[in-house]
N, C-alpha and C positions, 0 to 999 in steps of 0.2 A: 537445623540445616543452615548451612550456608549463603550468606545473600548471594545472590549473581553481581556481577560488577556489569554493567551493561557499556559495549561501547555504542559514541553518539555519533549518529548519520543524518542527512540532511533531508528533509522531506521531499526536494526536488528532485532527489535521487527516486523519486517513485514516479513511476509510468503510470496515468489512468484513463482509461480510451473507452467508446461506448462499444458495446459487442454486436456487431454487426447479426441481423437476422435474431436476436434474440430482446428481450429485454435488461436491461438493465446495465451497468459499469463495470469495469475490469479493473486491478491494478495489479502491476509488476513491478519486481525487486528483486534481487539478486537471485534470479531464478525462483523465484515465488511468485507464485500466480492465486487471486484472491476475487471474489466476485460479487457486488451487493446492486441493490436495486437503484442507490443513487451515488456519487462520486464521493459524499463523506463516508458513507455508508462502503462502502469498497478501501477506500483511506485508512477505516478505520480497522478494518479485520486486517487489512497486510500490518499494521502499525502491533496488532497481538502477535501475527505469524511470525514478526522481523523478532519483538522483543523473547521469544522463544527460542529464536535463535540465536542470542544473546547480544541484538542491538537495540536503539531506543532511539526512535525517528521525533525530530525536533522539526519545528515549523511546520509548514501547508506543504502540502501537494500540489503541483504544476497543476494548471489548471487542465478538464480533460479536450481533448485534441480531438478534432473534427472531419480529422481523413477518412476516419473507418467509416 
């Protein structure tokens, strides 16, 4: 089989927010929505979900934001 050619996206490009009323993190990308107990941990599952989709998230993630 074929490798994937992955294109590269910037990690800032990823939303990470805490979930209001629930425990734990959220992160958003291009319409993917991903959910872990801590903000690497949420980083790090959209970062499999993105490369499946055929991108490959380079750098950090924004740090998570404090509104919700």
């Amino acid at each position: 089989m074929a490798k994937k050619i992955l294109k590269k996206m910037s990690g800032n490009k990823v939303w990470i927010f805490k979930i209001a009323n629930r425990r734990g993190y959220a992160a958003i990308c291009m319409s993917n929505l991903t959910e872990g107990r801590t903000p690497v941990q949420a980083f790090a599952r959209m970062a499999k979900a993105m490369k499946r989709a055929g991108y490959l998230i380079t750098g950090n993630a924004s740090k998570p934001c404090s509104c919700c």
